[in-house]
mmCIF file as gemmi writes it, N, C-alpha and C atoms, coordinates in Angstrom:
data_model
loop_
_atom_site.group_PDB
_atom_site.id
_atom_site.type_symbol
_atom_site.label_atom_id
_atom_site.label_alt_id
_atom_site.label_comp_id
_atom_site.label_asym_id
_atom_site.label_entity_id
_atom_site.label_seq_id
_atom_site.pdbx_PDB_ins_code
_atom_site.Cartn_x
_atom_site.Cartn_y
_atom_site.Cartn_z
_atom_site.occupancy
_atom_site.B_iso_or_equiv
_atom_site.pdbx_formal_charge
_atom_site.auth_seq_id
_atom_site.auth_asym_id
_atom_site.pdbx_PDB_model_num
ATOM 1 N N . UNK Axp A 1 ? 42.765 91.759 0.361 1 0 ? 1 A 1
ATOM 2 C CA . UNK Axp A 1 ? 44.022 92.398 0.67 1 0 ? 1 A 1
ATOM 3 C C . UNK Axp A 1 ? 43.81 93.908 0.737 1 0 ? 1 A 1
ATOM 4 N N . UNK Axp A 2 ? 44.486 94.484 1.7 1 0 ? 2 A 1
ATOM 5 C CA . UNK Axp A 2 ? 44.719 96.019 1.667 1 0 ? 2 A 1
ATOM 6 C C . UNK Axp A 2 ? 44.861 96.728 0.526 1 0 ? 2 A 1
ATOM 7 N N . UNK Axp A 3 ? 44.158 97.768 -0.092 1 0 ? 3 A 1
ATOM 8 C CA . UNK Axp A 3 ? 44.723 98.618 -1.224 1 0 ? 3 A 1
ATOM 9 C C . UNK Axp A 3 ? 44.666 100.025 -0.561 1 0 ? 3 A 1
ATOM 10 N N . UNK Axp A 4 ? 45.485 101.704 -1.138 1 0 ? 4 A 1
ATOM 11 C CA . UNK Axp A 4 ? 45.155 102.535 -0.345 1 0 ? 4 A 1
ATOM 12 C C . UNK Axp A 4 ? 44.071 103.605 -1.257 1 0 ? 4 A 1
ATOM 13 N N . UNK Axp A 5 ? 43.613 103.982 -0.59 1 0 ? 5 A 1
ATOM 14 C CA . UNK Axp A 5 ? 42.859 104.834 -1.526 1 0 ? 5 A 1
ATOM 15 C C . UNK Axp A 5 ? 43.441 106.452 -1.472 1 0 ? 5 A 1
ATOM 16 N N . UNK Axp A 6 ? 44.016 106.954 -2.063 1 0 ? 6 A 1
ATOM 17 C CA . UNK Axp A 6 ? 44.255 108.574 -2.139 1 0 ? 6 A 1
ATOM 18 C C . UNK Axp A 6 ? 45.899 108.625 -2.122 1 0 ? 6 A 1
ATOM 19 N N . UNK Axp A 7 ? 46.395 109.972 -2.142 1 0 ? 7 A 1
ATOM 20 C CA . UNK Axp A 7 ? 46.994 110.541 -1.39 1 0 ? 7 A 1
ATOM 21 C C . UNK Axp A 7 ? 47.012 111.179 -0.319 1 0 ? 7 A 1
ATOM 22 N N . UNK Axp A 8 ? 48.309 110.782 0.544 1 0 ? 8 A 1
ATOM 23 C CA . UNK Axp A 8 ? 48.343 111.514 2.114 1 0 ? 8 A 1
ATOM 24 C C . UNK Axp A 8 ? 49.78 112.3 2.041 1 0 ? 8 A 1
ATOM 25 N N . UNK Axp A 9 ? 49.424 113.151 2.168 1 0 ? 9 A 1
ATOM 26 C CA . UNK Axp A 9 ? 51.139 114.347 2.853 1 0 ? 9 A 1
ATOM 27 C C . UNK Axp A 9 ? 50.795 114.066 4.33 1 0 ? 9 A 1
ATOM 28 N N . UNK Axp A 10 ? 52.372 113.716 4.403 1 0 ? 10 A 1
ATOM 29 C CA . UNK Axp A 10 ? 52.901 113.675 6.119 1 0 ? 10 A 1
ATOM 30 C C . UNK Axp A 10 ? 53.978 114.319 6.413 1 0 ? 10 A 1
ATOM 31 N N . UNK Axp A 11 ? 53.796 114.363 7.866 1 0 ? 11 A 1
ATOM 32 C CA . UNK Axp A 11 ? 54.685 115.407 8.749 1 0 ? 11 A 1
ATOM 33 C C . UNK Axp A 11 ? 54.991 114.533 10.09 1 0 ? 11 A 1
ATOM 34 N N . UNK Axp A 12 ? 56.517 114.367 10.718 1 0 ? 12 A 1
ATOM 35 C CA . UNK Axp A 12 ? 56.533 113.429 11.653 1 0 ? 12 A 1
ATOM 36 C C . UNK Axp A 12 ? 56.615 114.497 12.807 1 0 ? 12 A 1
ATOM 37 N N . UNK Axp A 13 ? 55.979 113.859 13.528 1 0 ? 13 A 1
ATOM 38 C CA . UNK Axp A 13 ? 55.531 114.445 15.234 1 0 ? 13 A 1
ATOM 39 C C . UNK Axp A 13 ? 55.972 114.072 16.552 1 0 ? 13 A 1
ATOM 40 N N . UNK Axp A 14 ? 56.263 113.987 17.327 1 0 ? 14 A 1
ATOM 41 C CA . UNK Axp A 14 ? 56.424 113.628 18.249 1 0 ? 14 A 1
ATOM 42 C C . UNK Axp A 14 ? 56.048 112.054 18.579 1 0 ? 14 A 1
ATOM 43 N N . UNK Axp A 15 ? 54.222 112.153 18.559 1 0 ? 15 A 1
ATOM 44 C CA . UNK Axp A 15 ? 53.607 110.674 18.99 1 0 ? 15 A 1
ATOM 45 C C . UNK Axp A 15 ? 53.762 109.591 17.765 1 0 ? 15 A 1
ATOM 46 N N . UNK Axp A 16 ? 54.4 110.011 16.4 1 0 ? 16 A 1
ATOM 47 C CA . UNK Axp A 16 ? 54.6 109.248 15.21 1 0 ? 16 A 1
ATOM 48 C C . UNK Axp A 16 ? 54.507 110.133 14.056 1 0 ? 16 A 1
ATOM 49 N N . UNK Axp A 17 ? 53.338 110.193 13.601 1 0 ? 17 A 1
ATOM 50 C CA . UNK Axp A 17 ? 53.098 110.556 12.087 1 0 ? 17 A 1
ATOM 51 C C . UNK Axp A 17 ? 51.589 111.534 11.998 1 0 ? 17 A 1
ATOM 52 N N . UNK Axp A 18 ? 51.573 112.785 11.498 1 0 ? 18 A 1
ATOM 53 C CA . UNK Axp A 18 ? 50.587 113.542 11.167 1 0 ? 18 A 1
ATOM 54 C C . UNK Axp A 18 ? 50.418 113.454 9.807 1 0 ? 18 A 1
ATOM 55 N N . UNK Axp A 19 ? 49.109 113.298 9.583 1 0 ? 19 A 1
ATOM 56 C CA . UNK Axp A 19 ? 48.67 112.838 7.579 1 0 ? 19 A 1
ATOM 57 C C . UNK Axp A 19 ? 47.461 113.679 7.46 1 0 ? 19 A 1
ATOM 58 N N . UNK Axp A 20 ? 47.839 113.947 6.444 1 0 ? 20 A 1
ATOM 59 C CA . UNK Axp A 20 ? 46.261 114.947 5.593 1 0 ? 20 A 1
ATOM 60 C C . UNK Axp A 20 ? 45.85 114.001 4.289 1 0 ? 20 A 1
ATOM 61 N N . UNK Axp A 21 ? 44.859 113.612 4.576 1 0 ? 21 A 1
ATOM 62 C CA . UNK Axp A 21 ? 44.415 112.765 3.312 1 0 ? 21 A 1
ATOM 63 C C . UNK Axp A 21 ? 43.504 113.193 2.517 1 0 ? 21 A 1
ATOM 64 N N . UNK Axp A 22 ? 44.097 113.345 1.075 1 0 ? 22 A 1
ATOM 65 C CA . UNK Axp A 22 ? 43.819 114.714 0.045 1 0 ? 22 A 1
ATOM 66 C C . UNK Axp A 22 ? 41.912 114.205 -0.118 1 0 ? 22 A 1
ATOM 67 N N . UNK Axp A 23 ? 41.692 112.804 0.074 1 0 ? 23 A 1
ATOM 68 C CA . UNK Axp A 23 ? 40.451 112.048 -0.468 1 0 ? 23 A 1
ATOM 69 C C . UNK Axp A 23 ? 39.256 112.497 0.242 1 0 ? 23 A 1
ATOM 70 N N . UNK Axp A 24 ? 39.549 112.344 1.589 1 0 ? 24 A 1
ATOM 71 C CA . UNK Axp A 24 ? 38.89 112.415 2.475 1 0 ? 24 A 1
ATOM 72 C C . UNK Axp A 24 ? 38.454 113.717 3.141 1 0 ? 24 A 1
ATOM 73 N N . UNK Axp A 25 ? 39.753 114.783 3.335 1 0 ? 25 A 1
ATOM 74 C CA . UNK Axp A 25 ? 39.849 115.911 3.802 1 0 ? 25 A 1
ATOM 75 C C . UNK Axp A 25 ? 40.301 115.395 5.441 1 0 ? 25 A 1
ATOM 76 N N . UNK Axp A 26 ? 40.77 114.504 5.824 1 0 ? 26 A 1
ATOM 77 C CA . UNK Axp A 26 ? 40.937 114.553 7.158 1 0 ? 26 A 1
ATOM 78 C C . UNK Axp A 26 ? 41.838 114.431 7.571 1 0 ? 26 A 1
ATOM 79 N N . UNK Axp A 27 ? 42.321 115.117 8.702 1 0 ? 27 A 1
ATOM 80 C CA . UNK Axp A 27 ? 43.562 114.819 9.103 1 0 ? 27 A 1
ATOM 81 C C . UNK Axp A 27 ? 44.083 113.731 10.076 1 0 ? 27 A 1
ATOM 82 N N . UNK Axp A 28 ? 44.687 113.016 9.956 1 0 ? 28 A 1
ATOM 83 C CA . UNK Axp A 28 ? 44.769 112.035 11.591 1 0 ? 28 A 1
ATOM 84 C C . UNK Axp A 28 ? 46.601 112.261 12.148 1 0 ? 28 A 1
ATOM 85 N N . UNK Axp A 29 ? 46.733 111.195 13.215 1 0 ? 29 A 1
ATOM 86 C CA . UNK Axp A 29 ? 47.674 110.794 14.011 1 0 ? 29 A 1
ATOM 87 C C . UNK Axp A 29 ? 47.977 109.336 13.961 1 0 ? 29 A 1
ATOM 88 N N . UNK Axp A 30 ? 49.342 109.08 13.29 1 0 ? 30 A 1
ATOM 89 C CA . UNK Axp A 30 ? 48.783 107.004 13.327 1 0 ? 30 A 1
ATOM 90 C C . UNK Axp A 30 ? 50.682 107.057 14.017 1 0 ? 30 A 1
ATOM 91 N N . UNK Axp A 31 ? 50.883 105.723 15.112 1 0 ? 31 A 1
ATOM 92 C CA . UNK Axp A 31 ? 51.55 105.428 15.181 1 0 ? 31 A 1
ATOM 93 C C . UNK Axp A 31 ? 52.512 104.902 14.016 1 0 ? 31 A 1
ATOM 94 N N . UNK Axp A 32 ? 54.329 104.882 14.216 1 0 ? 32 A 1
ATOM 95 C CA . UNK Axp A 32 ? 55.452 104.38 13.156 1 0 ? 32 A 1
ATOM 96 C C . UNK Axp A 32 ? 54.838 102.959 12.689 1 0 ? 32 A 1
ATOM 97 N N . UNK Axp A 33 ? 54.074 101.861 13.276 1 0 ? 33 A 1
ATOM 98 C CA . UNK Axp A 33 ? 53.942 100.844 12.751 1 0 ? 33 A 1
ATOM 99 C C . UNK Axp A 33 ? 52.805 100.958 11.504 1 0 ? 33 A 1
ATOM 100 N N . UNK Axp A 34 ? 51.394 101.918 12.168 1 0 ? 34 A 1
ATOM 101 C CA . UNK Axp A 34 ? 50.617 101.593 11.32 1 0 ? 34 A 1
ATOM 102 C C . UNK Axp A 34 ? 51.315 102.916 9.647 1 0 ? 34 A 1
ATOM 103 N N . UNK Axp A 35 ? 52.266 103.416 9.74 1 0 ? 35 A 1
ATOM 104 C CA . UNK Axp A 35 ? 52.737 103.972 9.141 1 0 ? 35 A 1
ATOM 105 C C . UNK Axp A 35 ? 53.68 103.344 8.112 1 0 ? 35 A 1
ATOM 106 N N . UNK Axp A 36 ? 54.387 102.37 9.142 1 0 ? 36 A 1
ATOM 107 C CA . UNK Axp A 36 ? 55.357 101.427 7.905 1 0 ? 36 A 1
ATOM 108 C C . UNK Axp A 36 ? 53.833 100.748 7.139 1 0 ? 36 A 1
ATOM 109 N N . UNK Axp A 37 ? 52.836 100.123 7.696 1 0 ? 37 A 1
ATOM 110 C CA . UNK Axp A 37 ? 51.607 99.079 7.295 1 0 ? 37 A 1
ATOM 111 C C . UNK Axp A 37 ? 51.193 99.734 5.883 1 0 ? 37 A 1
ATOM 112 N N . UNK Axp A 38 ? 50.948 101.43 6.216 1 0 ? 38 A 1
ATOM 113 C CA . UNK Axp A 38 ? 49.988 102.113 4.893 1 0 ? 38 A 1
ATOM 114 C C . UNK Axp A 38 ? 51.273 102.417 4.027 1 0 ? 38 A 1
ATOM 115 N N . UNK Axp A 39 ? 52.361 102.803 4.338 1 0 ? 39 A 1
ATOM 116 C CA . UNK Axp A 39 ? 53.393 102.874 3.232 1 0 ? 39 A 1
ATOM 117 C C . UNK Axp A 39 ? 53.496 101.356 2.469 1 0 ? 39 A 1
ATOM 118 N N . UNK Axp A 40 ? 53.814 100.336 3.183 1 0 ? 40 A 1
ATOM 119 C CA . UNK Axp A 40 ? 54.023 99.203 2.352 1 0 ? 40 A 1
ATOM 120 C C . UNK Axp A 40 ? 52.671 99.193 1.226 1 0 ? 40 A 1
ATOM 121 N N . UNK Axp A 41 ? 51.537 98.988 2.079 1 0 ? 41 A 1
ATOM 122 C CA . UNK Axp A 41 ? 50.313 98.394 1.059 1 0 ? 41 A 1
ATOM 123 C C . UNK Axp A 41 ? 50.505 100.015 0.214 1 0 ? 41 A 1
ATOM 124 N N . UNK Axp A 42 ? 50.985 100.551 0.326 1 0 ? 42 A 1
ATOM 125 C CA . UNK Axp A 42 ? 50.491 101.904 -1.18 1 0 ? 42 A 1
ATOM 126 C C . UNK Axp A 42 ? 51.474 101.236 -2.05 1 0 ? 42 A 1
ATOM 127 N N . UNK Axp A 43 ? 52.668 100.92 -1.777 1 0 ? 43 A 1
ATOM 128 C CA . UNK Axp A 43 ? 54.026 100.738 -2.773 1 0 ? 43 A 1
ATOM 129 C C . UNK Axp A 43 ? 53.41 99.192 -3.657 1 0 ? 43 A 1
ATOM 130 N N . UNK Axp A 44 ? 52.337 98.552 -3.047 1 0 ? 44 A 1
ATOM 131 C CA . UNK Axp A 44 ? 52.204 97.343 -3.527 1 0 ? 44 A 1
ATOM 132 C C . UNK Axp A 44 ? 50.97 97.632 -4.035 1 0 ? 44 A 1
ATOM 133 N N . UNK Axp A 45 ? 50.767 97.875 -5.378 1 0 ? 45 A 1
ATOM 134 C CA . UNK Axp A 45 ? 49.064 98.016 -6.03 1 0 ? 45 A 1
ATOM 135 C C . UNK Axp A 45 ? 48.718 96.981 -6.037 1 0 ? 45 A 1
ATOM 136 N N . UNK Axp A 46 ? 48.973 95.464 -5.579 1 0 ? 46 A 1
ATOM 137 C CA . UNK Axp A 46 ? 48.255 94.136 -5.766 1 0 ? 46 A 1
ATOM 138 C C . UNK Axp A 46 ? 47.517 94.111 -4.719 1 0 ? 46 A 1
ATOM 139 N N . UNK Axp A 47 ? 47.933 95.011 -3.118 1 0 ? 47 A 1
ATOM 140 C CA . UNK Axp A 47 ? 47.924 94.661 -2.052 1 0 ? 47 A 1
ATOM 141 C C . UNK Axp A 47 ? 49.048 93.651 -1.581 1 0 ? 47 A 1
ATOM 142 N N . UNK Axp A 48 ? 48.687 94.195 0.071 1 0 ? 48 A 1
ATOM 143 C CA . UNK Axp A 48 ? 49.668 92.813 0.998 1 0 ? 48 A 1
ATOM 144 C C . UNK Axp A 48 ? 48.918 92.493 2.056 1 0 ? 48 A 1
ATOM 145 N N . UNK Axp A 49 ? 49.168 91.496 2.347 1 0 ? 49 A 1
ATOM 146 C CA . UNK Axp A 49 ? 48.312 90.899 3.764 1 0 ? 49 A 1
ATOM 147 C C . UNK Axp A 49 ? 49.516 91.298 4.797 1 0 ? 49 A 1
ATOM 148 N N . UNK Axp A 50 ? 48.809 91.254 5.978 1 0 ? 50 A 1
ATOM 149 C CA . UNK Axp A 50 ? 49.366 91.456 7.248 1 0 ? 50 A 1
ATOM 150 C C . UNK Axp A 50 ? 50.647 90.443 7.183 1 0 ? 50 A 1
ATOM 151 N N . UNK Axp A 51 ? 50.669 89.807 7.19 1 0 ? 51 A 1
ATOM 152 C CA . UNK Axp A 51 ? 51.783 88.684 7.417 1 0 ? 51 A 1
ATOM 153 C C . UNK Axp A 51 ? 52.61 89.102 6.167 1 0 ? 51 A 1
ATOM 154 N N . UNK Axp A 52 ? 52.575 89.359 5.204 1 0 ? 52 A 1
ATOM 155 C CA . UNK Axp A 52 ? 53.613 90.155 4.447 1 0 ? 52 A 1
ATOM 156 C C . UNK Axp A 52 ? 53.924 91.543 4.705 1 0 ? 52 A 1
ATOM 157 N N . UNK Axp A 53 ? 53.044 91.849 5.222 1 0 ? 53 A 1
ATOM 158 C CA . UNK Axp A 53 ? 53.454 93.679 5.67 1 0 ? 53 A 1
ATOM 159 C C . UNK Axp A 53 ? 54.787 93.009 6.932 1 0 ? 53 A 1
ATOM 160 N N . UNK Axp A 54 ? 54.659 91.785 8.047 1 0 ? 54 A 1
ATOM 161 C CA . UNK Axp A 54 ? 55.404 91.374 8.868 1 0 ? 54 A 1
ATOM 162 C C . UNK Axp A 54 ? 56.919 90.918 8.433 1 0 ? 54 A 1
ATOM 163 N N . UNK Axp A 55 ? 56.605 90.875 7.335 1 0 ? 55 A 1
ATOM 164 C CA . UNK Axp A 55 ? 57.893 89.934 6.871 1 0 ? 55 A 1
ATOM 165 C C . UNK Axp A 55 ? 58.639 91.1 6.254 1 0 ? 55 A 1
ATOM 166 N N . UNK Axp A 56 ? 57.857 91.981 5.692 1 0 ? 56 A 1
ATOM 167 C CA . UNK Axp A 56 ? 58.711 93.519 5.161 1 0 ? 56 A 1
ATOM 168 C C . UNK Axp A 56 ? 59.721 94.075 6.126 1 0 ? 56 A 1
ATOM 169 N N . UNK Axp A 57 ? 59.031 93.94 7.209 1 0 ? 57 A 1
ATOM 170 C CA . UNK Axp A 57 ? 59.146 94.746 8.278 1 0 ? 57 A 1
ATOM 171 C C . UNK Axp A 57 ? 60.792 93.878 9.407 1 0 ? 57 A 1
ATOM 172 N N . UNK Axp A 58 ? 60.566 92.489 9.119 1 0 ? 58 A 1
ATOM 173 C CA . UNK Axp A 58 ? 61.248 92.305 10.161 1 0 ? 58 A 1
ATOM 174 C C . UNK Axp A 58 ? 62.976 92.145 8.944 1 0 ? 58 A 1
ATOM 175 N N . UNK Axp A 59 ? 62.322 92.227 7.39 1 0 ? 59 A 1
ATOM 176 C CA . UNK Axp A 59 ? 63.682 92.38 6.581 1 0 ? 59 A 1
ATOM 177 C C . UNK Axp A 59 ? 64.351 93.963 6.879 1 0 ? 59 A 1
ATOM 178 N N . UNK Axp A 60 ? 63.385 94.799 7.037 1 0 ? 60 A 1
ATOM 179 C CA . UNK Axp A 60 ? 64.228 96.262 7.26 1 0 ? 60 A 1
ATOM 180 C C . UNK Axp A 60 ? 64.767 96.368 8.65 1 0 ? 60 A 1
ATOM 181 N N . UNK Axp A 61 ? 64.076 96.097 9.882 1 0 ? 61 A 1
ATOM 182 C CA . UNK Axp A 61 ? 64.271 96.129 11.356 1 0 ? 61 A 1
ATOM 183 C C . UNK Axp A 61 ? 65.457 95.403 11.605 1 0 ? 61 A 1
ATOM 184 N N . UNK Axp A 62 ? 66.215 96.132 13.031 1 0 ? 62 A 1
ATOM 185 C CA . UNK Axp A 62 ? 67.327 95.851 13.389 1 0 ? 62 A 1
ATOM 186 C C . UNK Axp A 62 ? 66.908 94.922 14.425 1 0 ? 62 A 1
ATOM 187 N N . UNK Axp A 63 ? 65.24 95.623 14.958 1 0 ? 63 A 1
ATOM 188 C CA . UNK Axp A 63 ? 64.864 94.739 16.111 1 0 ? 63 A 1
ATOM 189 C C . UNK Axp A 63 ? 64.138 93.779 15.973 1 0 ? 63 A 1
ATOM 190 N N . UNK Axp A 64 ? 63.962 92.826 17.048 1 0 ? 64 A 1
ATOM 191 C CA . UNK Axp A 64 ? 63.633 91.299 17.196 1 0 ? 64 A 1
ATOM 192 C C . UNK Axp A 64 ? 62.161 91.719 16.705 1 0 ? 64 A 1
ATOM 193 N N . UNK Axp A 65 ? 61.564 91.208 15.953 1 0 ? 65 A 1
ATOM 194 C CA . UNK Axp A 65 ? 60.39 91.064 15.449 1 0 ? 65 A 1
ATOM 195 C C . UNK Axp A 65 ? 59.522 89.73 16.488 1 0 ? 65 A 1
ATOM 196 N N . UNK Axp A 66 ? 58.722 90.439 17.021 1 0 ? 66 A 1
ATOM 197 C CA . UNK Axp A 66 ? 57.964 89.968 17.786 1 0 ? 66 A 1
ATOM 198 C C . UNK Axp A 66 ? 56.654 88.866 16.966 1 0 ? 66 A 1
ATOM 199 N N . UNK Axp A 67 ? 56.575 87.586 17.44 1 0 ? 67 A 1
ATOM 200 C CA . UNK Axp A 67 ? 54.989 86.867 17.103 1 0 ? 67 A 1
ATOM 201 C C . UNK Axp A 67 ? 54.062 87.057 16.896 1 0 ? 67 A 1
ATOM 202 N N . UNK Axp A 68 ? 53.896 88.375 17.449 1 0 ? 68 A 1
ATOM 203 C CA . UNK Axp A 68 ? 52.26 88.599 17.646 1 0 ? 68 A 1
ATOM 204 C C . UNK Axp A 68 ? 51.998 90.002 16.437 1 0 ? 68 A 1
ATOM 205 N N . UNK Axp A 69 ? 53.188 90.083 15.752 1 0 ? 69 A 1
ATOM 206 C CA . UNK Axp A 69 ? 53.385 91.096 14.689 1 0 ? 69 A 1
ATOM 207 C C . UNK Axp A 69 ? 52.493 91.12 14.025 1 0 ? 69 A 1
ATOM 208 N N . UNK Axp A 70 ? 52.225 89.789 13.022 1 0 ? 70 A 1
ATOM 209 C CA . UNK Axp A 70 ? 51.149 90.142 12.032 1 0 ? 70 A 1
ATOM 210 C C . UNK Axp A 70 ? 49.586 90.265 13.081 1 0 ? 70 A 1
ATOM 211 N N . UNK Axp A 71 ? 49.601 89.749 13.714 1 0 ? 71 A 1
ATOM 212 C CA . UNK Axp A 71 ? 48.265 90.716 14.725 1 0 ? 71 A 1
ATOM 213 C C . UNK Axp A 71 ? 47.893 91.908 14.708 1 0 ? 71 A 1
ATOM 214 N N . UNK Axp A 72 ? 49.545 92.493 15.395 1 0 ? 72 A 1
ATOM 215 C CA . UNK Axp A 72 ? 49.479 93.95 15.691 1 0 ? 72 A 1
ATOM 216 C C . UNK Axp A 72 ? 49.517 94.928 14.177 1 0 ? 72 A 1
ATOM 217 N N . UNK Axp A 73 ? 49.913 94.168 12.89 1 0 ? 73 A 1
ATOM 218 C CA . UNK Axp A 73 ? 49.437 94.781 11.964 1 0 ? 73 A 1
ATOM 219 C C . UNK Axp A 73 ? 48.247 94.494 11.118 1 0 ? 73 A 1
ATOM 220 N N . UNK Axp A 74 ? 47.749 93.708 11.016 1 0 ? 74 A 1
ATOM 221 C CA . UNK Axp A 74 ? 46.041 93.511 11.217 1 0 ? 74 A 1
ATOM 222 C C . UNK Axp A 74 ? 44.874 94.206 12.178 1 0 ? 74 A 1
ATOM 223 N N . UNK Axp A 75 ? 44.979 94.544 13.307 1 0 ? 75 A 1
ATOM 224 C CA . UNK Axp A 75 ? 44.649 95.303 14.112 1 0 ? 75 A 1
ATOM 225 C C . UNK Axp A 75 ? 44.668 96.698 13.409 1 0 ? 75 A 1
ATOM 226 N N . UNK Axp A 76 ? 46.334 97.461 13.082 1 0 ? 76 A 1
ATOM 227 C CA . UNK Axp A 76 ? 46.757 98.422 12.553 1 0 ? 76 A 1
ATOM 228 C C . UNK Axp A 76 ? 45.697 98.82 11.188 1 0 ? 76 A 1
ATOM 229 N N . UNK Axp A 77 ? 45.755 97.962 10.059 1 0 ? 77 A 1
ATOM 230 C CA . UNK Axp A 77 ? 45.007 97.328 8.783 1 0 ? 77 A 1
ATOM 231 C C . UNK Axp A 77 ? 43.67 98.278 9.405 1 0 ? 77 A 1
ATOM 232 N N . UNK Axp A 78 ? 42.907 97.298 10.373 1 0 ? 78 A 1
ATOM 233 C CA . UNK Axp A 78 ? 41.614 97.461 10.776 1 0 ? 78 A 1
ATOM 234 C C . UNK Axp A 78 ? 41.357 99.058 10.633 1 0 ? 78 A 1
ATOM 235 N N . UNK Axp A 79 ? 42.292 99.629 11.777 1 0 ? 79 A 1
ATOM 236 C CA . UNK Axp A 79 ? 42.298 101.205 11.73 1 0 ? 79 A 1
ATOM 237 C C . UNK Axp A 79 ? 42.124 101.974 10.502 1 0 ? 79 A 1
ATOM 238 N N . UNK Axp A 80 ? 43.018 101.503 10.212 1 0 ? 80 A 1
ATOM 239 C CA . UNK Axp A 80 ? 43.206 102.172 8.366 1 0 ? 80 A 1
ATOM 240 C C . UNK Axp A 80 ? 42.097 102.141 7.708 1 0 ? 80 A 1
ATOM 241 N N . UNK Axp A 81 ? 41.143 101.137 7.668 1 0 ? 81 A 1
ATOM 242 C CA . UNK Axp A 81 ? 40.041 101.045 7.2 1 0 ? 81 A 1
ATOM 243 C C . UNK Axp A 81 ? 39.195 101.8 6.955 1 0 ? 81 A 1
ATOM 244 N N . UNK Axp A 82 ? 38.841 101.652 8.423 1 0 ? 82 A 1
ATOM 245 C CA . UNK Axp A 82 ? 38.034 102.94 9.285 1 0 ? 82 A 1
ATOM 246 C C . UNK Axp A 82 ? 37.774 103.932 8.719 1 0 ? 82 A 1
ATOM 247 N N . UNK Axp A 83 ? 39.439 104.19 9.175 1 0 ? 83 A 1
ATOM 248 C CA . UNK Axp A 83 ? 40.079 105.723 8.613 1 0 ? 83 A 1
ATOM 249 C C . UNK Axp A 83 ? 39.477 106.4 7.417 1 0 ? 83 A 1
ATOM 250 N N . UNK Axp A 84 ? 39.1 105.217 6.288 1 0 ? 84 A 1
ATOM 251 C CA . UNK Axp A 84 ? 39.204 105.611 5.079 1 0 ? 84 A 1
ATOM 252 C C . UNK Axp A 84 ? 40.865 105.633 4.172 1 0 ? 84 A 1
ATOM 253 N N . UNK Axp A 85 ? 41.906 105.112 4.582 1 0 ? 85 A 1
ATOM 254 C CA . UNK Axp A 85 ? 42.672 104.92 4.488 1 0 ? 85 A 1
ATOM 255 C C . UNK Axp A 85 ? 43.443 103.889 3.317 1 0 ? 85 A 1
ATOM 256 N N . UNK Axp A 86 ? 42.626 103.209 3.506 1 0 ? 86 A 1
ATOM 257 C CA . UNK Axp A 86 ? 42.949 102.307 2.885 1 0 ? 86 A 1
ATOM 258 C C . UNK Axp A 86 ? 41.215 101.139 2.436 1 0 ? 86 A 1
ATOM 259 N N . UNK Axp A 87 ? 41.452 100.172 1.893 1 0 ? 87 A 1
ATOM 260 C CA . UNK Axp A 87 ? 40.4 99.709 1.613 1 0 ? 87 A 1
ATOM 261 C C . UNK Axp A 87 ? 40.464 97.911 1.664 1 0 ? 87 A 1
ATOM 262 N N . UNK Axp A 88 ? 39.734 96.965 1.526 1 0 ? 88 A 1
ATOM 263 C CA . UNK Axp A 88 ? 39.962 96.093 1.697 1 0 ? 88 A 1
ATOM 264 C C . UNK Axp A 88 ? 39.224 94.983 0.308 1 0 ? 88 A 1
ATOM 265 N N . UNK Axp A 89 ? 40.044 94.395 -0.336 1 0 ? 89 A 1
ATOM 266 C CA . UNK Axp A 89 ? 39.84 93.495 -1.453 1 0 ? 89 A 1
ATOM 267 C C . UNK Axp A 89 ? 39.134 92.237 -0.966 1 0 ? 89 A 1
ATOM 268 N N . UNK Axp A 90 ? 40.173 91.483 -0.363 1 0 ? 90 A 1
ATOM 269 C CA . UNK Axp A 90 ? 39.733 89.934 0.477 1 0 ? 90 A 1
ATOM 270 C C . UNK Axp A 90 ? 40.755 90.286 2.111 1 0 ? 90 A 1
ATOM 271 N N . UNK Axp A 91 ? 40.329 89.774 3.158 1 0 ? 91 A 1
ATOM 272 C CA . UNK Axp A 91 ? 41.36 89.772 4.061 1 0 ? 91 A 1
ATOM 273 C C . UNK Axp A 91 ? 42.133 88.345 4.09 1 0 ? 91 A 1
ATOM 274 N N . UNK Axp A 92 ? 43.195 88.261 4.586 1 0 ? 92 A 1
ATOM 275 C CA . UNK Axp A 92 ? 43.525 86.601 4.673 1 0 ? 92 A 1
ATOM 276 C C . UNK Axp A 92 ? 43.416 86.515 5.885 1 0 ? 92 A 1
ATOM 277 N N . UNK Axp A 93 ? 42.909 85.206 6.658 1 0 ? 93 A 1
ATOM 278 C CA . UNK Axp A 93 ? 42.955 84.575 8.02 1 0 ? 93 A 1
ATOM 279 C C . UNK Axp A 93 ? 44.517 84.878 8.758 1 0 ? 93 A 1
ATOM 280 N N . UNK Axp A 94 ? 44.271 85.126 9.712 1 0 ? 94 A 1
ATOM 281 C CA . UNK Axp A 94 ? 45.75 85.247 10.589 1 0 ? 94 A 1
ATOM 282 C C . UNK Axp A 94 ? 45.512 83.665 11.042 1 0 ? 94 A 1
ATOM 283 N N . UNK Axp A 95 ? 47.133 83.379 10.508 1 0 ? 95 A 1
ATOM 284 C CA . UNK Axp A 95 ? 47.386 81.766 11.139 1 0 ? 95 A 1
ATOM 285 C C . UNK Axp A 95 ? 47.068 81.242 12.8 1 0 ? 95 A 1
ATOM 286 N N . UNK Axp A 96 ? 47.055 80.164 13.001 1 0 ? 96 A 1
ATOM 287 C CA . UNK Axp A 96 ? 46.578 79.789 14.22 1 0 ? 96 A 1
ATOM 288 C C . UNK Axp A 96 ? 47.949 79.824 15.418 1 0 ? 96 A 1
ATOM 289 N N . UNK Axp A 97 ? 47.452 80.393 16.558 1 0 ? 97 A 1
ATOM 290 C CA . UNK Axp A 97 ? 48.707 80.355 17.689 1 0 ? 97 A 1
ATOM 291 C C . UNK Axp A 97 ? 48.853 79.523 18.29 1 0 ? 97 A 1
């Protein structure tokens, strides 16, 4: 499961979200989704899998929560990784389509 590593100060921008991540020293650009993704998994120190970051998401949203959601936040996850952002415990399998 996702855990995050650090603190990030943000500033919202135009294309989404500008973050300085105190850990790393780096600054990035992440779209509103992968932004709701790293806010949820920080608020949750157990971690969350993608498909619960989906289900967060479609309880706050006004809009139709799309199928291919926990994808597009697994994908998101992936980034974060990368990033240094976040870190990874176990991943869970994305269910079958």
């Amino acid at each position: 499961m996702p855990r995050p590593i650090g603190l990030i100060h943000w500033k919202e921008v135009a294309e989404g979200w500008v973050g300085y991540a105190e850990r790393t020293g780096s600054t990035f650009v992440i779209d509103p989704l992968s932004r709701f993704a790293l806010d949820a998994i920080q608020a949750a120190p157990q971690g969350l899998t993608p498909t619960e970051i989906a289900a967060q998401l479609a309880d706050v949203s006004d809009a139709t929560v799309e199928p291919d959601l926990p994808e597009r936040i697994a994908l998101a996850v992936g980034i974060l990784v990368s990033a240094q952002l976040i870190e990874i415990s176990t991943v869970e399998p994305l269910p079958p389509q």
